[in-house]
N, C-alpha and C positions, 0 to 999 in steps of 0.2 A: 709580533711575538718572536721570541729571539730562543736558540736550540744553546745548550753548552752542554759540551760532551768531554771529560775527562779522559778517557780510553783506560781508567783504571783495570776496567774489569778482562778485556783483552791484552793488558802491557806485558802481563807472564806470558801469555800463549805467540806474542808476537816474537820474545826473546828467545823459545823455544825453535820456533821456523829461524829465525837465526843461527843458532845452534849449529840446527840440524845443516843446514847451507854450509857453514863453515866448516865443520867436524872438525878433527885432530882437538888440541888442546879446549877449544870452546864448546865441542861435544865431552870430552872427559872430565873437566873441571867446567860446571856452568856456573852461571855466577849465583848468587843467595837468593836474588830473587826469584829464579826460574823455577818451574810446579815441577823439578824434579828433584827435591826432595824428598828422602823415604827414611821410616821410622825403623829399625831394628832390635828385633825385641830375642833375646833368647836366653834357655834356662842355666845359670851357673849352679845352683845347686839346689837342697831342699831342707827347711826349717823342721822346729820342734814340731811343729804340729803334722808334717811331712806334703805340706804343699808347697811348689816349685819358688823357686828363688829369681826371678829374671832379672836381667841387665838390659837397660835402653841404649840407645845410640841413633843421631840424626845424623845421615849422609846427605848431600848435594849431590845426586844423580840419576841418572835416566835408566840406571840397570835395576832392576827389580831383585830384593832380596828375598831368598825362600824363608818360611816357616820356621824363626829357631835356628837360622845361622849367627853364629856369632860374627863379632865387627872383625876379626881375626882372619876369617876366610871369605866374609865378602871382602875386604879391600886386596885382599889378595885375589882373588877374584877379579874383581873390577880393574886389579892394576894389570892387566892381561887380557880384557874383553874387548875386541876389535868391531872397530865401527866400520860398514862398508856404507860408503858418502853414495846414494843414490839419485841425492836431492840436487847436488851439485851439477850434472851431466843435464838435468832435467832444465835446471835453469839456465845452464849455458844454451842447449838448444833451442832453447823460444826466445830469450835475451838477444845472444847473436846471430839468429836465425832473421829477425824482424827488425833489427836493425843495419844489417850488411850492406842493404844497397838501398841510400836512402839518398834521393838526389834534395841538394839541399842551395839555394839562391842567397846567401849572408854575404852578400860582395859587402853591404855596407859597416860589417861587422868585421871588416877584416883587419884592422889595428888593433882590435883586441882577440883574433882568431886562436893565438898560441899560450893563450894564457889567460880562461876563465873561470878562475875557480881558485888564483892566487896558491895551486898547488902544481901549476903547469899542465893543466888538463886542458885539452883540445873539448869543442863543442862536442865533438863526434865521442870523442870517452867517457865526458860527462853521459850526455843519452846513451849510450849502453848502457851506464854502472847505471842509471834510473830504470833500467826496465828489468836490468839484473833483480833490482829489492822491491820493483815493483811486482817481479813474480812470488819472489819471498812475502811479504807481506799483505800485497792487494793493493797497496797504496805507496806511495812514496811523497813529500814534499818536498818544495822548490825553493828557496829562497833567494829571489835576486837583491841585494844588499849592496853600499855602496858608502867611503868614505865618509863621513861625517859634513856630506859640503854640498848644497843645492847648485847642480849643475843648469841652470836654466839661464839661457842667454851665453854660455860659454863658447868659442868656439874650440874644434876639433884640436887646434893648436896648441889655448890655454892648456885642454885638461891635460894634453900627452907632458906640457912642459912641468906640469906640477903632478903628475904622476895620478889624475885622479881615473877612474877607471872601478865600474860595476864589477863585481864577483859572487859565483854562483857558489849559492849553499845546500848540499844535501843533506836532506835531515831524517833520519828516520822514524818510522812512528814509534819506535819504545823510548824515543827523545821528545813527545812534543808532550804539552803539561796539559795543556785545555784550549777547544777551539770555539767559537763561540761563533753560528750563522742568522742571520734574520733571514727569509725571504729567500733560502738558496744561495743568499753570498754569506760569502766570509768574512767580520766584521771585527774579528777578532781570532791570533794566531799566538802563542807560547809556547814556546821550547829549549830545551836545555843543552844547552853549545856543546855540553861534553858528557854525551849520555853513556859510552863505554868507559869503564874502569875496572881495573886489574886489582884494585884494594878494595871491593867492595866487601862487605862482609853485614850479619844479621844485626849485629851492634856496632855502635859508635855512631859518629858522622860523615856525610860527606859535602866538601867544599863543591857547591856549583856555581855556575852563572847559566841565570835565564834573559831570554831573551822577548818581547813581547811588543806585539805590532796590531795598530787598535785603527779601522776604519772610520772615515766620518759618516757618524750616525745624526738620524732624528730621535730625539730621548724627549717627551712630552710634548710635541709639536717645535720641539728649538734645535738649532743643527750644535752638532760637537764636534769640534774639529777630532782627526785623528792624530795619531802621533807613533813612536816609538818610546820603548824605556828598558835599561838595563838592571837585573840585579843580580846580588849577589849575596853567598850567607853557605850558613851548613845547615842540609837537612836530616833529622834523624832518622836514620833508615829503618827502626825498630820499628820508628812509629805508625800507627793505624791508620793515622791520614792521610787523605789522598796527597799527590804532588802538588795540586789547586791549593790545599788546604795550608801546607807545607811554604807555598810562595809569598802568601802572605804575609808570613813573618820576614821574607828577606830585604833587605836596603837597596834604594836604587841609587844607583852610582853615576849613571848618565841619561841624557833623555833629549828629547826635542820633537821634532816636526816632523811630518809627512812631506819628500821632494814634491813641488810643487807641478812634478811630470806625471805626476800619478793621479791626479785627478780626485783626494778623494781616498784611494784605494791602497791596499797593502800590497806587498809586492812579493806576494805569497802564490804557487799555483801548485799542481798535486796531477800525479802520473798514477794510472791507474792498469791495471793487469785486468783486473773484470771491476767495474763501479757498484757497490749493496746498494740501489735504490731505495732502499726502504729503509736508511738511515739519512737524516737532514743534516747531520754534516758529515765529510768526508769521510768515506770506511771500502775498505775492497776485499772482495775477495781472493785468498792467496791461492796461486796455483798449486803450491806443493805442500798445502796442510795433509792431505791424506797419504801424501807421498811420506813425508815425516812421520806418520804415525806407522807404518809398515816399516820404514826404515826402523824406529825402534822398536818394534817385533823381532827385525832379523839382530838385528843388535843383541839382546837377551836371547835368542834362539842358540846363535853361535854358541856364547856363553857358554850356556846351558849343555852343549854339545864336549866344548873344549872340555868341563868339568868332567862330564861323564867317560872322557877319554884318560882323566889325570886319574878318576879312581876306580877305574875299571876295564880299560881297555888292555892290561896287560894279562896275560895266562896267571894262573899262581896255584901254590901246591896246596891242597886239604887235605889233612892227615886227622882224621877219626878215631880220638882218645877218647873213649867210653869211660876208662877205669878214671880215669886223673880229670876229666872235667874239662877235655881242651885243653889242658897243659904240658909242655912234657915236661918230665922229673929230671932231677940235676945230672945225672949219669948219664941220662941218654942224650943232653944238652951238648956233655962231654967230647960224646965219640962223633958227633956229625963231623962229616972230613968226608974229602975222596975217596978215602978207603975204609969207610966205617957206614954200618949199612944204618937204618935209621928205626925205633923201635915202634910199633903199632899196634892196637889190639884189634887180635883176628875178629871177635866178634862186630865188634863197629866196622870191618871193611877196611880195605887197602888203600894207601894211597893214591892218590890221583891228581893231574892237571885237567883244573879248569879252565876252556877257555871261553872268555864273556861275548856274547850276543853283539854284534854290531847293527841290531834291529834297531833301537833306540837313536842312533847316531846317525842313520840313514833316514829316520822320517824325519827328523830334525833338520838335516840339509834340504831333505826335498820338501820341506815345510818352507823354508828361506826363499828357495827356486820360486816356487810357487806364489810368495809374498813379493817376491821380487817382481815379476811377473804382472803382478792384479797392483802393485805401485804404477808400471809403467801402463799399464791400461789407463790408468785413471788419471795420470797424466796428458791423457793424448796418444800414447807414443806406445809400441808393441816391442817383444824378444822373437825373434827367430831363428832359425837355427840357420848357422853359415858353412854352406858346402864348399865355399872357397879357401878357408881356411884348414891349416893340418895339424889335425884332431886326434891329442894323445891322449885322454881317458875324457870320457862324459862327452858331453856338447855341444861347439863351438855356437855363441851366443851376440846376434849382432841386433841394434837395435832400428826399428822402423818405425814407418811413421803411420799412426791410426786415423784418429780424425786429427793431426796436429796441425792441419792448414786454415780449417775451419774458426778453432781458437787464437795460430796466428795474426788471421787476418782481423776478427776482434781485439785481439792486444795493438795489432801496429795501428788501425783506427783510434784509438784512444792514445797513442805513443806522438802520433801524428798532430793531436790537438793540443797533446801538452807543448810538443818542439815550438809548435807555432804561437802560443801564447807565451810560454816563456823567454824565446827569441825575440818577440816584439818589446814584450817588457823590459827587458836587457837593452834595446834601441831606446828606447822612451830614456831610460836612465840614463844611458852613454850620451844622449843627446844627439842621435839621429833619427834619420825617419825612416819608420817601421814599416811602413808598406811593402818597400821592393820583397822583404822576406817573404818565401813562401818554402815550404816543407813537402816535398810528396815520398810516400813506402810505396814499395812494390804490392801492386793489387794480385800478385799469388807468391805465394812460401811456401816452399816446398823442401821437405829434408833431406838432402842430398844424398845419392849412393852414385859414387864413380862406375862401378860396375853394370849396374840397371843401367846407369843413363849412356854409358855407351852404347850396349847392347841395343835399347830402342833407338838410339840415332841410328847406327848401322842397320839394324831390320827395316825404318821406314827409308835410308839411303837406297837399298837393293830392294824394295817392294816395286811391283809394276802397276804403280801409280805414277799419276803426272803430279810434279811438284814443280811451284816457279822458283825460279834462282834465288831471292831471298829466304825463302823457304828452306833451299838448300845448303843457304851458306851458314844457315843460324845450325843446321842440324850438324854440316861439319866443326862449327864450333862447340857443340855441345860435346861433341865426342871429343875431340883437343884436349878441353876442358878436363875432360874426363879422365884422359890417360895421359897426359904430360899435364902437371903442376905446375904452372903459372902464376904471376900477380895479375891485379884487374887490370894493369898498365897494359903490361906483353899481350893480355887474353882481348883486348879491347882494338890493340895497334892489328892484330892478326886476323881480324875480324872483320876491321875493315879492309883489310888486304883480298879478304874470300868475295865481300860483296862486289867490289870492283872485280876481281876477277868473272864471279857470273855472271853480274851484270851488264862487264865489258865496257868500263869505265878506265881507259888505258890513262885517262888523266890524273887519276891517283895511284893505278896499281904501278906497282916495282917496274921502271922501264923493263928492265935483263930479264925478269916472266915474263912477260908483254913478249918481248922480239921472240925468248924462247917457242911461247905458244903460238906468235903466229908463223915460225918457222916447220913448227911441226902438224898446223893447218894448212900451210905451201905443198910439205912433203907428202901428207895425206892428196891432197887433191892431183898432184905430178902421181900416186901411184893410182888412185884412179885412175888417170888420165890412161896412162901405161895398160891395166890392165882390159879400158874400155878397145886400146889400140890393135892389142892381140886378139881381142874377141872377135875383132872386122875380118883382121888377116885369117884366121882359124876360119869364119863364115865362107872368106874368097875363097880359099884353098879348097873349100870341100864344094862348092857349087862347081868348079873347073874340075 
């Protein structure tokens, strides 16, 4: 019994954690299809009968209109609502936090090391940018794809002389069309080569090309070979049906076989940020969905702030015309001047400055703080206040780490199995053997703060404890680390400069330390020596 899942009903929400990841232009203008559309409704006037007159208006965006704004001062509005990117720092922290120091064995991989992905991307940028959208999303796919030409029996030589050579495709999931699993595997994988565009819009068409990659299956007791196939067509965007639905009207323009290295199988794999169990084909859970949704709270909070400062944060005069209805008359219109006094009726009261309430404006920001705040909770990761820094009004605001080592060490487990499967796969196609590969992450991730982690190397340095020489030479490196800036080149050469030195391994360390130190072990033991000598003669002197 075989699973197909469209991802219809997620494709908006996935576009949206996009967005949000991206900000600038791609949070201001989102594209037609994203659920932040909103409908504005407000009254121009009022008919014979004397009920209101409204005007409609559909916007594309993530700001929320009030009650009866016209399209006139939301877009002016909107064209001045400032997105603060929360989601971005979020991703970058787990992404290149879990991926920094990843020891990695591809000796066999090394003729195509500097370029897999036909866009000049290192293995090593590829797996970041995958765990970058895999925190965005929950999921990411792989695809390793390759030439049009069964490399099998070729040797290393052939392929370099005719240029053929695997390359890796990232695909995101508001690009794939429909995935089809029997049994847990993947038997079927389609997606659309070019799911971002800058012309999209709610009518017309748009030109794609899909792509589609078909396991060999058992279909009523008889095997089906698999295969590949390409199409191509415009789909209409207006329309109701799904993309599945959509594909089938398109022409296939090219097709063929399954490389005979694959056994069988598609050469599809998928990177996961946390795996939903309790869907039968691939689905993940995103890290920064709830992060995104507080991000666009402060987003419309601002807003909402900045507005209230355009029409009311400034002082301004009321003058209390009882007699004329709030008007003044033309004469008295006349004399306002520097030297012309202004006319009021005594009865209604004297003029005055008001000045407006900045209560409004103040829980508004500390509503932001506070969202901002319970975003990074729910991320993993905490705000604290920074005493190191010099704090000219409010706060200074640094960010820590809560339970974030806990959910790294789950992301880079799962980071770990895609590298390895994917790598292998990439050898199978390249036509070598896939074994030597192997993959290991760092079993702790921790979020670095230079200043904490000096502080504790130095505290347990001068604690009156016994530590052994490696012990102590990692803890001088940590502080190094910490307060002079380094590559992992220089921090690694220095490093091992300290163990030899504790360890007293003169066969690697720097001769010129070496002589140094045991010149200043000579001179210590000569003033030993010295002061054992005086202590004898001090002894003789006082018995005589």
């Amino acid at each position: 019994m075989s699973t197909i899942e469209t991802y219809d009903a997620v494709r908006e929400h996935w576009r949206y954690l996009r967005d949000a990841h991206l900000g600038g232009r791609h949070w201001a203008t989102p594209s037609a299809t994203t659920l932040g559309s909103t409908l504005l409704s407000w009254q121009t006037g009022i008919d014979e009968s004397g009920q209101p007159i409204c005007s409609r208006s559909t916007r594309t965006s993530y700001l929320v209109a009030h009650e009866g704004e016209s399209d006139r001062r939301y877009d002016a509005r909107r064209a001045i609502a400032n997105y603060v990117n929360i989601v971005g720092p979020v991703v970058k922290a787990y992404s290149e936090g879990v991926t920094a120091r990843v020891t990695r064995t591809v000796d066999v991989l090394a003729p195509f090391a500097e370029d897999m992905d036909r866009r000049g991307s290192t293995w090593g940028e590829i797996a970041e940018s995958a765990a970058q959208w895999a925190c965005v999303y929950g999921v990411v796919a792989t695809v390793v794809d390759t030439p049009r030409r069964d490399v099998t029996g070729m040797s290393e030589a052939q392929r370099a002389a005719e240029k053929i050579a695997p390359y890796v495709v990232t695909v995101h999931p508001p690009a794939w069309a429909w995935v089809e699993c029997e049994d847990g595997r993947v038997v079927e994988f389609a997606y659309v080569s070019t799911p971002f565009r800058s012309d999209l819009s709610t009518s017309g068409t748009a030109e794609v090309e899909l792509r589609v990659w078909r396991a060999d299956r058992k279909i009523n007791g008889a095997r089906v070979a698999g295969g590949w196939e390409v199409r191509q067509g415009g789909i209409a965007l207006s329309s109701k049906a799904t993309l599945a639905e959509s594909a089938k009207g398109l022409k296939i323009v090219d097709s063929g076989e399954l490389p005979a290295v694959l056994g069988g199988e598609i050469p599809v794999t998928f990177a996961f940020y946390d795996r939903d169990q309790a869907s039968d084909c691939p689905m993940g859970i995103s890290l920064i969905a709830d992060t995104a949704d507080a991000a666009r709270v402060i987003y419309n909070c601002l807003s909402w702030a900045m507005e209230v400062n355009a029409l009311a944060a400034f002082p301004f005069l009321a003058v209390p015309m009882q007699d004329t209805g709030g008007k003044l008359d033309q004469s008295t219109a006349a004399k306002l001047g520097p030297a012309q006094g202004l006319g009021y009726s005594s009865g209604a009261g004297a003029p005055q400055w008001v000045e407006p309430s900045g209560t409004s404006q103040k829980e508004l920001r500390e509503h932001c703080v506070f969202t901002f705040q319970w975003a990074m909770r729910c991320a993993g990761l905490e705000l604290a206040a920074d005493s190191s820094a010099q704090v000219q009004s409010g706060e200074a605001l640094r960010i820590r780490s809560r339970d974030f080592e806990s959910r790294a060490l789950r992301f880079a487990r799962n980071m770990q199995r895609w590298e390895v499967a994917t790598l292998r796969l990439y050898a199978r196609m390249a036509g070598v053997d896939p074994e030597p590969i192997a993959v290991t992450y760092a079993k702790r991730i921790t979020m670095s703060d230079p200043g904490e982690d000096l502080a504790r190397a130095l505290t347990v340095l001068a604690a009156p404890i016994e530590i052994g020489p490696e012990a102590r030479a990692m803890l001088v490196k940590v502080a190094l680390d910490a307060s002079i800036p380094m590559s992992d080149e220089e921090l690694g050469a220095i490093y091992e400069q300290l163990r030899a030195m504790y360890l007293g391994d003169l066969t690697t360390y720097d001769a010129k330390q070496a002589v140094e130190r045991m010149r200043a072990e000579n001179e210590a033991k000569g003033l030993a020596l010295v002061a054992a000598e005086s202590s004898a003669k001090a002894g003789t002197n006082a018995s005589t």
